[in-house]
N, C-alpha and C positions, 0 to 999 in steps of 0.2 A: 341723628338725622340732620341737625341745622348745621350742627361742624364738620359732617360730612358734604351736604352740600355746599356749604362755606370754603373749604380747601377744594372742591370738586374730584371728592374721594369713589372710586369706582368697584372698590372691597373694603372689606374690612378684616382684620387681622389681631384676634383677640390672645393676648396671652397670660399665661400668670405670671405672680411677680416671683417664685420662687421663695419668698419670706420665709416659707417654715416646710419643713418637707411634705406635708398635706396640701401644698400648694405649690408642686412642679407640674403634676399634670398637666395634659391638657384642661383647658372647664370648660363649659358648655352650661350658657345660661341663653336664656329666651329672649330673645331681640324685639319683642312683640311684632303684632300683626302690620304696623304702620311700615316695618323696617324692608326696603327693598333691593339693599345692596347684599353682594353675595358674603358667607364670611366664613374665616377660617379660624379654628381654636389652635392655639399652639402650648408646647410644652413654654415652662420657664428659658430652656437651655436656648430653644430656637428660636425665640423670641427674643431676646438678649443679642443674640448673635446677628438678628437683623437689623436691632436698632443698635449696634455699635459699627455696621457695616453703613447704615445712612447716616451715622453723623461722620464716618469716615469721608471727608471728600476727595481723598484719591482713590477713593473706587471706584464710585459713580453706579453705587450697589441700587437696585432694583428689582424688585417681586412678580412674576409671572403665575397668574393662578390660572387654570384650565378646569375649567367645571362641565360636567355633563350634568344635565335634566334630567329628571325621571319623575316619574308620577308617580308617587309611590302611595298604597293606602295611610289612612290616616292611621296615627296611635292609639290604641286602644287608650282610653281615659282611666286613669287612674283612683277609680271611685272606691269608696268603702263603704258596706251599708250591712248593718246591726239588726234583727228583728228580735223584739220581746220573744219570750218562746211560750207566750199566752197572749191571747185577747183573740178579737174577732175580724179575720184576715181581710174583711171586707171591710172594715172600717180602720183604719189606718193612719194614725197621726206620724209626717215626717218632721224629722229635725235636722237640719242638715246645718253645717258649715263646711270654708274651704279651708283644704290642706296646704295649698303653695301661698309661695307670697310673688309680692313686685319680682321682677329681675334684679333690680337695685337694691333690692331687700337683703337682711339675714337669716330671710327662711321664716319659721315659727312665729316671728316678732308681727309680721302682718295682723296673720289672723287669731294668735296665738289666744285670745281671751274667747274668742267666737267659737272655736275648738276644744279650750276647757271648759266653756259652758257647757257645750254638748257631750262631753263625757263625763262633766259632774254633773246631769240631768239623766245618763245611761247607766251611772254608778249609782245616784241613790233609789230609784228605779229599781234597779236590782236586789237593791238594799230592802227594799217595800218588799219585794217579789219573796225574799228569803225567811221574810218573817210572818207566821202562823195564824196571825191574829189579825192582817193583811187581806180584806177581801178580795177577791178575785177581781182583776183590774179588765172590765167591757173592752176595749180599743187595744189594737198591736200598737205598736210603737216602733218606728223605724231609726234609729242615728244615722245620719249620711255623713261622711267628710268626703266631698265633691273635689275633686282636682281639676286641674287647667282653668282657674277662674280667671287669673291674672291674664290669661290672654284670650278672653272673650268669655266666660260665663261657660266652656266649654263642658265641664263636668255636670254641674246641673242642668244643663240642656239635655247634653246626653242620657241622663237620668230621666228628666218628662218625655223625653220622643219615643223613648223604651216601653215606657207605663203607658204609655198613646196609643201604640201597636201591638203590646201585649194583648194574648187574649189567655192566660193564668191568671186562673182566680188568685184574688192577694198580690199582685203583678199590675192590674190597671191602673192606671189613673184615676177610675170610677171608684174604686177600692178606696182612695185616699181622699181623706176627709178635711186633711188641712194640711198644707207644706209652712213648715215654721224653720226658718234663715236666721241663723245667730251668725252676723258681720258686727264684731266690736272690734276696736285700734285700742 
């Protein structure tokens, strides 16, 4: 955004660097919500070829992008949600953490501690569940891993306006006794 309005940049034009064959594609990472310029992912090959054509100065090489609008629906959110397969649907303990990280990020590394809490809390859970001597556990249990946080809290929202509007028993919000967010770094 700043070096964008800084050069008075009117796209943007992302590409990989080709380093290693898992990186000629095109990529496709999240610009977040603040970013207002249009942008295009390129392969390694075409991206190379453009910037040896602008530091070329007897070309006088320059990029013409032509974009159409559309409206399109949103993405479906990419949530994940786990139910014990006992307790009492109406009373409902969630756990949730999120799956993505920053854009700038290496993925897992974000939230990666907030994600294995919450599957070492579904694992030994399970563990309780499998053994005999185990009383039967009152409350369901939910694990969530929420997606699209990194760009507004997306998945966990779409999670409570769900449980809002639901009218399935074990489905409300009413149902849910306590939401517990594991965010560690």
């Amino acid at each position: 955004g700043a070096l964008a309005a800084k050069y008075n940049v009117s796209a943007l034009l992302i590409y990989n660097d080709g380093a290693t064959p898992d990186r000629v594609s095109p990529i496709a990472v999240g610009l977040g919500q603040e970013n207002y310029l249009p942008a295009l992912f390129l392969s390694s090959s075409v991206g190379q070829e453009l910037v040896n054509a602008a530091q070329n100065t007897s070309t006088n090489a320059g990029v013409r992008i032509i974009i159409q609008v559309k409206d399109l629906p949103l993405s479906p959110i990419g949530n994940i949600c786990a139910d014990t397969p006992t307790g009492d649907i109406t009373q409902t303990i969630v756990v949730g953490s999120h799956s993505d990280s920053v854009p700038a990020g290496p993925g897992i590394n974000d939230n990666g501690s907030g994600s294995t809490a919450n599957l070492g809390l579904a694992i030994a859970l399970a563990r309780l569940f499998n053994n005999s001597n185990y009383a039967k556990y009152k409350y369901r249990v939910r694990f969530c891993w929420w997606g699209a946080e990194e760009i507004g809290l997306l998945g966990a929202d779409y999670h409570v306006k769900q449980a809002k509007i639901s009218n399935v028993t074990g489905e409300r919000l009413t149902d849910y006794l306590i939401i517990i967010i594991t965010f560690f770094c």
